[in-house]
C-alpha positions in Angstrom: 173.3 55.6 105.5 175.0 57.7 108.0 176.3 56.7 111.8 175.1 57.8 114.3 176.3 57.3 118.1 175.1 59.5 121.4 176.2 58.7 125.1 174.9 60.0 128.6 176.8 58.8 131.9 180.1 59.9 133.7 183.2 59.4 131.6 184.8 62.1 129.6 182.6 61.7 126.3 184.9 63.1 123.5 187.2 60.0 122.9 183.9 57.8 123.3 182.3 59.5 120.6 185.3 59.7 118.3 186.0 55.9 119.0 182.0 55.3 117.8 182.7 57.0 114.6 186.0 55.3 114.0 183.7 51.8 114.1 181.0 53.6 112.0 183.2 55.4 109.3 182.1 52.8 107.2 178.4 54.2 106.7 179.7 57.5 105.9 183.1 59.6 105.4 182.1 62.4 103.8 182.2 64.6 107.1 181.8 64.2 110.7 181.3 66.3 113.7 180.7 66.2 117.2 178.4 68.2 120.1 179.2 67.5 124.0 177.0 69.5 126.9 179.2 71.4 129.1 177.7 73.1 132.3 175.4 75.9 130.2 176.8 75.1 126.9 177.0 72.7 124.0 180.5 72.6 121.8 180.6 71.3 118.5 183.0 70.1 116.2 182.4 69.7 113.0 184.5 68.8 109.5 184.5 67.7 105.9 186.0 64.4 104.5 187.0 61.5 106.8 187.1 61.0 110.7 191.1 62.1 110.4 189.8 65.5 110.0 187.7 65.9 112.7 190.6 64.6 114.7 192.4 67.5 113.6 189.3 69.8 113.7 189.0 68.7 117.5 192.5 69.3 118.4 192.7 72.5 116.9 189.1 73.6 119.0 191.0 72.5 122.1 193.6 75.2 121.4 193.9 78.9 122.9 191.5 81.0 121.0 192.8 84.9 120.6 190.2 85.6 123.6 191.3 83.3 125.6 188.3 81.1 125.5 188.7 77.8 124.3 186.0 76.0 122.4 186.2 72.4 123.9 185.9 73.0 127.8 188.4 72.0 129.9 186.5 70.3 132.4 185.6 67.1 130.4 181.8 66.7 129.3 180.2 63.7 130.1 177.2 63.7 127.7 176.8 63.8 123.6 176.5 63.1 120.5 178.4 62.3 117.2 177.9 61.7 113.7 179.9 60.5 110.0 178.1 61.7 107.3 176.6 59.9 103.9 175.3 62.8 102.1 172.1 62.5 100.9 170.5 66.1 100.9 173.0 69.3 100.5 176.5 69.1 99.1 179.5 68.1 101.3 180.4 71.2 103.1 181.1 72.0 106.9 177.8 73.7 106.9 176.1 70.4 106.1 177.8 68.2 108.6 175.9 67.1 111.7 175.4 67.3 114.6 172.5 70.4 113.7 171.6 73.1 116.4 168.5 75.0 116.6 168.3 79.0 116.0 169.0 79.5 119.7 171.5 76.6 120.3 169.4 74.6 122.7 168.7 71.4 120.4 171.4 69.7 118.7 170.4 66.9 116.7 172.0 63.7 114.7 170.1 62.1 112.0 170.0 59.1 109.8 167.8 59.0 107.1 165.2 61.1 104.9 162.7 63.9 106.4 159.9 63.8 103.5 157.8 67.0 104.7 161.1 69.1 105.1 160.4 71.6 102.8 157.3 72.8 104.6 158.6 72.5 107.9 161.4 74.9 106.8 159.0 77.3 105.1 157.0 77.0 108.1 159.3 77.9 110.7 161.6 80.4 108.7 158.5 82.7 108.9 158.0 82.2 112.3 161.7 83.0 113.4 164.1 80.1 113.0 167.2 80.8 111.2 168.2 77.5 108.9 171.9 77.5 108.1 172.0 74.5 105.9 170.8 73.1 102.6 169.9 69.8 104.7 166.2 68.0 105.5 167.8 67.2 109.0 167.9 70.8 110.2 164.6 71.2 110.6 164.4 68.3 113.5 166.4 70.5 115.7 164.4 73.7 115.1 160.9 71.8 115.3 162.3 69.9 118.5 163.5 73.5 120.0 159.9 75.1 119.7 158.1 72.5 121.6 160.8 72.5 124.2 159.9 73.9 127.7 162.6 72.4 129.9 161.1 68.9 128.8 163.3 67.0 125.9 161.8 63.7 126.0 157.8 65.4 125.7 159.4 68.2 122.8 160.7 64.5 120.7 157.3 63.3 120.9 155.3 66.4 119.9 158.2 66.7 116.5 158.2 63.4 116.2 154.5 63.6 115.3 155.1 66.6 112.9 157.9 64.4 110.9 157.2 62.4 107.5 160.1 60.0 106.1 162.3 57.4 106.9 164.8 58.3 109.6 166.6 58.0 113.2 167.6 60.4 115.0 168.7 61.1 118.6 168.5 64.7 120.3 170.1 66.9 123.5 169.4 70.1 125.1 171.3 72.3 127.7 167.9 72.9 129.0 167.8 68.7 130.1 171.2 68.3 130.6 171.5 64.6 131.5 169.0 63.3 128.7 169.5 61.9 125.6 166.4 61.0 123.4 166.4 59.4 120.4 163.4 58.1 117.9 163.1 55.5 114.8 161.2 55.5 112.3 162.4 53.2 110.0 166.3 53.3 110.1 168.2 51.5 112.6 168.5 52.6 116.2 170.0 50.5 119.0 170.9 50.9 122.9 173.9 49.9 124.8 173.3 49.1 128.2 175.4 50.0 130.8 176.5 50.7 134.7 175.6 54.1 135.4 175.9 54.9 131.3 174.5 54.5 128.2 174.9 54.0 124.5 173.0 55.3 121.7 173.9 54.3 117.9 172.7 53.0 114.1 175.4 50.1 114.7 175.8 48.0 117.8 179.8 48.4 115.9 180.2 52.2 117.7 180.0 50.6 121.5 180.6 46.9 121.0 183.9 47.7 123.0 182.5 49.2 126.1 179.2 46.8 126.5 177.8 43.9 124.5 174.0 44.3 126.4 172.0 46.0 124.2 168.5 46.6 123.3 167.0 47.0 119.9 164.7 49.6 118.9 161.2 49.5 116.9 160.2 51.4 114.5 157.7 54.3 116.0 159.0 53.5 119.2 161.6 56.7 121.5 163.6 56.0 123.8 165.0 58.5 127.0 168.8 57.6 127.8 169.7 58.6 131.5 173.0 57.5 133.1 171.0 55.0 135.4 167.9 54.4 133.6 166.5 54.0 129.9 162.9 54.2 129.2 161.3 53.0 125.9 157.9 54.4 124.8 155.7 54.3 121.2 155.8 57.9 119.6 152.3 58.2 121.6 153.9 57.6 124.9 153.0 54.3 125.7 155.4 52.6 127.8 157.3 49.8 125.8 159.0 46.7 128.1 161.9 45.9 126.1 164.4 42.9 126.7 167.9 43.7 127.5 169.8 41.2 124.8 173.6 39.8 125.1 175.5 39.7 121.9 178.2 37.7 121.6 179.8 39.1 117.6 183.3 40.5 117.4 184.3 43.8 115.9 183.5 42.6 112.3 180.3 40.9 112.8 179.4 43.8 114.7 180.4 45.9 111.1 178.1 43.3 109.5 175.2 43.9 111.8 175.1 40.3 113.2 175.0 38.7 109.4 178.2 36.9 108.2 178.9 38.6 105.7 178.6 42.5 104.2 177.3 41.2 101.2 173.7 39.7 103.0 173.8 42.2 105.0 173.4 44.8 102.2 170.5 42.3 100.4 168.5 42.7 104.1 169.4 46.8 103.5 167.7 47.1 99.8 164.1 48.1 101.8 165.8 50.9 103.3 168.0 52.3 100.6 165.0 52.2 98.0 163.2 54.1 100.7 166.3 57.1 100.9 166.2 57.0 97.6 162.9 58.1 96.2 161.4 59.5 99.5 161.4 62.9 99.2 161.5 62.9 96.0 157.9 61.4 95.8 156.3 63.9 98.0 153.8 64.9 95.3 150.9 62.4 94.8 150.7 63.1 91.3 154.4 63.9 89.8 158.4 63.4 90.9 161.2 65.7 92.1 164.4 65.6 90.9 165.7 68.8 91.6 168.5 68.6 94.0 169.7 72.6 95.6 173.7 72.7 94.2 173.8 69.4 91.9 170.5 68.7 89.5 168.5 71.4 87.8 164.9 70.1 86.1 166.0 72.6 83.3 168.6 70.1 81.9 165.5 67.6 81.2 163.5 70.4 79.0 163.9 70.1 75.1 166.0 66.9 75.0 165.0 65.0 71.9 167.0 61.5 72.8 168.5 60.2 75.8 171.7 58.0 75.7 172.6 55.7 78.5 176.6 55.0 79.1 177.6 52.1 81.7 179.2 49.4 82.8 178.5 45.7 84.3 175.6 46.3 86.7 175.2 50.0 85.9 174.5 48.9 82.5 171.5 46.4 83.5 169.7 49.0 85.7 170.4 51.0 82.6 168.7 48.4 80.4 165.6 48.7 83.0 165.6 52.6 82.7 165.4 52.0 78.5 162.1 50.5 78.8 160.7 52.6 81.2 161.7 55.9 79.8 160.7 54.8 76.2 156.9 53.0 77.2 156.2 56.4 79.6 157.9 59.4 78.7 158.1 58.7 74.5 161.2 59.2 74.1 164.1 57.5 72.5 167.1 56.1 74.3 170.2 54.6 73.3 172.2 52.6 75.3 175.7 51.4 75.2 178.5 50.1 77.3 180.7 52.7 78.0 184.1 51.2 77.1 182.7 50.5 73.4 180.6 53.8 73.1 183.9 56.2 73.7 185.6 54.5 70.7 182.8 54.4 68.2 183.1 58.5 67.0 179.1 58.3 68.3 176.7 60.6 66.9 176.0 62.4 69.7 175.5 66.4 70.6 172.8 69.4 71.2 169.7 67.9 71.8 171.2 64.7 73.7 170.6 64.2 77.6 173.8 61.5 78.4 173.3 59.8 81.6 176.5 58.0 82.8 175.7 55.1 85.2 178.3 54.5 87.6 178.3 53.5 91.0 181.5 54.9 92.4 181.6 58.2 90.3 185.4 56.9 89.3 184.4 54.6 86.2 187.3 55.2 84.4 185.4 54.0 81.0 182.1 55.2 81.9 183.6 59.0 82.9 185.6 59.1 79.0 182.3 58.2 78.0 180.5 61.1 79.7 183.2 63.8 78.5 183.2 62.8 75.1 179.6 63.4 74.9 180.0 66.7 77.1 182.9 68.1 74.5 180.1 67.3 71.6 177.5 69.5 72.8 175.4 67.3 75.2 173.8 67.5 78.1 175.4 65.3 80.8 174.2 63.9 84.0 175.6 61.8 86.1 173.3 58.8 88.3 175.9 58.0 90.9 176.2 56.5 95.0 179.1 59.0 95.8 179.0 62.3 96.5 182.2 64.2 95.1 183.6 61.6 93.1 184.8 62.6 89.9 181.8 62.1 87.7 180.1 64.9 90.0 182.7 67.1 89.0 182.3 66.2 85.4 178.4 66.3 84.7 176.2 69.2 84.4 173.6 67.7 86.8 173.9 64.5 89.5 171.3 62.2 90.6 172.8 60.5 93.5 171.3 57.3 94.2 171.5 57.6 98.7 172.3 53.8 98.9 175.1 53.9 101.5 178.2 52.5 101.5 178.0 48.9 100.2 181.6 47.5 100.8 180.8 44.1 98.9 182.1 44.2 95.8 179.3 42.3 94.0 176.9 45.3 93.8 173.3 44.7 95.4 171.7 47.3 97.1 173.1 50.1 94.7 171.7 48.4 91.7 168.4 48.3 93.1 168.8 52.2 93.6 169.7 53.1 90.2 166.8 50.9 89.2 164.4 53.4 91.1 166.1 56.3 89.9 166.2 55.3 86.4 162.1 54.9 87.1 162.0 58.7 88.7 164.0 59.9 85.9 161.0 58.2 83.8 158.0 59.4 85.0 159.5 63.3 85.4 160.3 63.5 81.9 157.0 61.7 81.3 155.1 64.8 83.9 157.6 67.4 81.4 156.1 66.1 78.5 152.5 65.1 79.1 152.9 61.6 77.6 150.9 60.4 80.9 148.1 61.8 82.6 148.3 62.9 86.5 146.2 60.6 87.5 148.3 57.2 85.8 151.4 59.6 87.1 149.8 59.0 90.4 149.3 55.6 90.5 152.9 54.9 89.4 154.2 57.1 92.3 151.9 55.0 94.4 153.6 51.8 93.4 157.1 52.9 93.7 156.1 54.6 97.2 155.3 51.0 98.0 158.3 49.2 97.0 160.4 49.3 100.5 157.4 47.7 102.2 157.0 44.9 99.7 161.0 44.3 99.6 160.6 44.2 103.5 157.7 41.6 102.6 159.4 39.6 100.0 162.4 39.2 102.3 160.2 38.0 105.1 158.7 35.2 102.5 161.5 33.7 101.3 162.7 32.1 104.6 164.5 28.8 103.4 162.9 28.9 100.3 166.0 29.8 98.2 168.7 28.1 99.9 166.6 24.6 99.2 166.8 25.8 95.4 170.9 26.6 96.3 171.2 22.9 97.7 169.9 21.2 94.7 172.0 23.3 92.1 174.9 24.2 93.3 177.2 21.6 92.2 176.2 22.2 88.5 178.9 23.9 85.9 176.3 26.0 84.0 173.3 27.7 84.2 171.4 29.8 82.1 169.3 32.9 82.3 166.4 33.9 80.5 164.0 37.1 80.2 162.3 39.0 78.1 161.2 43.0 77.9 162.2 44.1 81.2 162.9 40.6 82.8 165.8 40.8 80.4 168.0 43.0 82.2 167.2 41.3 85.7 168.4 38.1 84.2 171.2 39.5 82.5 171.7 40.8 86.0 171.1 37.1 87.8 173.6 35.8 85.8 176.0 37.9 86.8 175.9 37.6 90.4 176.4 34.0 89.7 179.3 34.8 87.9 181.0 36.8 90.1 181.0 34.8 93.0 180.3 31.8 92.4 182.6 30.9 89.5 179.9 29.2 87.7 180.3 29.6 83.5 176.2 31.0 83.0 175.3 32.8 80.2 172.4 35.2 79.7 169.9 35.6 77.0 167.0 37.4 75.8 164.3 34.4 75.8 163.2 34.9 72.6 166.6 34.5 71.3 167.6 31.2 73.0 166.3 29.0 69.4 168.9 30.9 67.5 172.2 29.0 69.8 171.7 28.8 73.7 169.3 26.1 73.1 172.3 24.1 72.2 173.9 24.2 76.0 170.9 22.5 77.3 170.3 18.9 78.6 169.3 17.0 81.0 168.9 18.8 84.5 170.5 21.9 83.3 169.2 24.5 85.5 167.6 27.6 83.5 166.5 30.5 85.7 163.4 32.0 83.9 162.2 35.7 85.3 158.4 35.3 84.8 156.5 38.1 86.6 153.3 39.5 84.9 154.1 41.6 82.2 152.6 42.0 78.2 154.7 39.1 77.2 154.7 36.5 80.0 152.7 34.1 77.8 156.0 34.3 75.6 157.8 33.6 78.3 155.9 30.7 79.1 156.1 29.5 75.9 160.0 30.0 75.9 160.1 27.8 79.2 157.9 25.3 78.0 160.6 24.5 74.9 163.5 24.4 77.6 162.1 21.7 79.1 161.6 19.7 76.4 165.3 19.5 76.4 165.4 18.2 79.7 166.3 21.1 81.3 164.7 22.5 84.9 163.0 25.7 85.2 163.4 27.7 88.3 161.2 30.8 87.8 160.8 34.0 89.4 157.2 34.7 89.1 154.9 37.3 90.8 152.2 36.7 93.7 149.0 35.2 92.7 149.9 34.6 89.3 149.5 30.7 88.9 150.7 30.3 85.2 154.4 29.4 85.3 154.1 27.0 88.8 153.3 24.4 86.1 155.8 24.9 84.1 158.4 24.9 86.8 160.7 22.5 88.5 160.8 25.3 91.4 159.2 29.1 91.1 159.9 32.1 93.7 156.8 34.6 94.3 157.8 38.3 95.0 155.0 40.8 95.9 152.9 42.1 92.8 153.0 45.7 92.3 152.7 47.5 88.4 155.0 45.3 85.5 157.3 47.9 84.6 158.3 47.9 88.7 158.7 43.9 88.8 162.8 44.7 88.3 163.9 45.3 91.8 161.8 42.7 93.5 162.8 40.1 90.4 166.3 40.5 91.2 166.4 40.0 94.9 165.5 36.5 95.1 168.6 36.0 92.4 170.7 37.9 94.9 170.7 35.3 97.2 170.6 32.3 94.7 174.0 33.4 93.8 174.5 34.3 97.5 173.8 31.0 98.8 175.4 29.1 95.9 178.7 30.7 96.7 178.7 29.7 100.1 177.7 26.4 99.8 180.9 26.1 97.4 183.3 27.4 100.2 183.6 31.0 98.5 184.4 34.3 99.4 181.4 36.4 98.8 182.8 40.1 99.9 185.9 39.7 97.9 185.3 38.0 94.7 188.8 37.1 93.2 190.1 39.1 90.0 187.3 41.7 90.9 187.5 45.4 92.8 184.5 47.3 94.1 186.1 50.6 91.7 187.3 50.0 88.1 189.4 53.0 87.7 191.6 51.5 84.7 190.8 50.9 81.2 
């Protein structure tokens, strides 16, 4: 989720940009650079870690070099371009950083986002000439955008744009149209400032919020042609587009927010998108998944393994749960999973032969990393699934999957569960494609269904409308509730009921449906609210069952079932349809309608979503 921020009029354009990525540091720190034109050429600034080191990188171009030349021009440039990284593809390195230039330093690019087809774009072009210089998909925008240029940006955009698969933004300049900035979306956020005799380009209306508050919001397949007077907006054939120019009235940190009111929604509405970084180019193939990442994952640590084991904690350990089932009922084999702070003081059988994957969301788990170097010192493979690149459990682990959600400043964790959900699901069906436990064609269809899970969390989103906060209304003044699944709804209960816990307050308790005769059953009466996760799956008629006994006691079911499937609406006080895609998917659609249950019912009690009390977004202690 990187920031991006471009701007084309007549003010000096160096502090602009740099005050832009101060307001966007937030969707990225990892590095940060900067490309101005001046007269016949483009500087660029570029550095690792946070925007205090580009700072520094800038001053120091600015300085005498031993030629006499200096590397920032004197005479202050009035168009560019900036960006704060998120690495997704290539390691954090100065190489990596953005802005990207073509092989003859006409383009210079920023993007946000995923470019699918990538790899043969780069295959393509290296043997006709172009000269890549890092490990990164966004590279090849600037080299694809520099061979259809002929003095033309805004026609060489189109004519890439065509050429690009994935789920990005991105926003372009050339010496060779000096006064033009072009940016495209496909996908990933992309808004205008408007104003006199300049304007703004950026993924957050955050990076120019202090200079103008008109803006104008972009579409997806839509490009848009910055001048200092003018902006025009066209579809990605060239069709003209008559756009409104809109007045926001948020301050700095609703701006941060995106215009919701707090970061936690804001990150439920992002889910879609970070699903769609995550698994994008790594679903390329119809029939089979890629999880070889150049510098951080080798395939080879997934060949021989006879047993997995899965270390995490709190939310980790739920997607965990998830990745249990879906490992065992597609790639045969078996996995163990345990919560990290018991699992490092158990002396566990573990060694050669054992593929550890450690869980963790920051990479700094302090519990989860012990857990991952006592397996390491016993022989095992380890790999770590994680949302940050360098953190510690990079360093530790013999491979990484990183998970691409972006930053998620909430502490309650949303978006990055639903990631480590879908890589959990990738990790899956590779080791199922290494070990021929599925045929292609089933491979295929499952690759299908994931590909299709942004859209249908786009479409669930747009479906639930008031829907949940009328469930919120009527419950949340009650002291308890309780959770129930079973098989895979399990987790996402176990899941539900934490949310609720965390910021809400509200004593819940989570069980395994199956299970709720042998105690829970006690805690109910009349009108106790019992949250059911009921999508289609092999045991749903159990579930049914198990919902049909709650009530009995006088509890109310509210159930989260999937489209079309009329069973449980009987059975239910209130049910919740998400979209219907393959059983062992149901997971990260299940849980978003919980999401905001908990959401809701911690704002209607006067609470403090973002910052939970007793909680931190990082457990680095024991």
């Amino acid at each position: 989720m990187c920031g991006i921020i471009g701007y084309v009029g007549k003010r000096p354009v160096q502090d602009l940009l740099l005050a832009g990525l101060q307001a966007l540091e937030y969707r990225g720190y990892d590095s940060a650079g900067i490309s101005m034109i001046s007269g016949e050429n483009v500087d660029s600034v570029r550095a690792v870690g946070n925007l205090g080191a580009l700072r520094e990188a800038v001053d120091r171009a600015g300085d005498p070099q031993p030629n006499g030349a200096v590397a920032v021009a004197t005479r202050p440039a009035t168009v560019g371009i900036g960006h704060t990284r998120w690495a997704t593809h290539g390691r954090v390195s100065e190489a990596n950083a953005h802005p990207h230039d073509s092989t003859d330093g006409r383009v210079h690019v920023v993007v946000n986002g995923i470019v699918e087809n990538y790899m043969a774009l780069k295959q393509r072009m290296t043997e006709q000439g172009s000269v890549f210089t890092s490990e990164t998909d966004a590279e090849v925008i600037a080299h694809l955008i520099a061979r259809n240029l002929d003095g033309d940006l805004p026609s060489a955009v189109r004519a890439a744009y065509a050429e690009l698969e994935g789920h990005f933004a991105f926003v372009a300049m050339s010496v060779e149209d000096p006064d033009v900035l072009v940016g495209a979306r496909k996908e990933c956020p992309l808004v205008v400032g408007r104003g006199e005799g300049e304007q703004f380009i950026a993924s957050s209306v955050a990076a120019f919020l202090a200079e103008t508050r008109r803006v104008q919001f972009l579409r997806t397949d839509e490009i848009i042609v910055l001048r200092p007077d003018d902006v025009d907006i066209v579809t990605a054939e060239g069709e003209p587009v008559d756009r409104a120019i809109e007045e926001v009235d948020w301050d700095a940190d609703t701006a941060e927010k995106g215009g919701f009111d707090t970061f936690m929604l804001k990150e439920i509405h992002e889910q879609a998108d970070a699903v769609a970084e995550t698994i994008a180019d790594r679903t390329a193939r119809q029939h089979g998944v890629d999880l070889t990442d150049e510098g951080v994952m080798d395939e080879s640590l997934l060949q021989g393994i006879r047993r997995i084991v899965i270390v995490a904690c709190g939310t980790s350990y739920h997607a965990g749960l998830i990745g249990r089932y879906a490992i065992e009922e597609w790639a045969r084999l078996p996995v163990e999973i345990d919560i990290a702070s018991e699992y490092r003081y158990r002396n566990p059988v573990v060694g050669p032969g054992d593929l550890v994957v450690g869980i963790t969301q920051s990479g700094e788990t302090a519990d989860t990393l012990a857990a991952m170097r006592l397996a390491h010192e016993r022989g095992a493979r380890v790999v770590a699934l994680t949302n940050i690149m360098g953190s510690q459990g990079t360093r530790d682990a013999d491979g990484v999957l990183f998970t691409r959600a972006g930053m998620e400043i909430g502490v309650a964790a949303t978006k990055t569960f639903v990631c480590q959900v879908a890589i959990m699901y990738l990790l899956g069906l590779r080791l199922a494609e290494l070990r021929g436990t599925l045929d292609p064609e089933r491979i295929g269809e499952l690759v299908s269904e994931l590909k299709r899970l942004p859209h249908c969390i786009t479409e669930l989103m747009g479906s639930l409308n008031g829907h949940v906060e009328e469930i919120a209304d009527q419950y949340w003044r009650s002291e308890f509730f309780l959770y129930l699944g079973r098989h895979v709804g399990l987790p996402v209960a176990l899941e539900g009921a934490l949310k609720l816990k965390e910021i809400s307050y509200i004593s819940t308790d989570a069980y395994a449906a199956g299970e709720m005769k042998h105690g829970p059953i006690a805690l109910l009466g009349d009108h106790t609210p019992v949250v059911c996760v009921a999508t289609d799956s092999p045991v749903l008629d159990k579930v049914i069952s198990n919902i049909q006994e709650v009530r009995a006691r006088g509890a109310e079911v509210v159930a989260i079932r999937s489209a079309g499937d009329e069973r449980v609406v009987q059975h239910a006080e209130a049910t919740i349809a998400v979209p219907a895609v393959d059983w062992m998917l149901q997971p990260i659609l299940a849980v978003i309608p919980l999401q905001l249950l908990a959401y809701h019912i911690a704002c209607r009690r006067g609470l403090n979503v973002d910052q939970p009390r007793n909680l931190a977004k990082t457990v680095t202690v024991e």
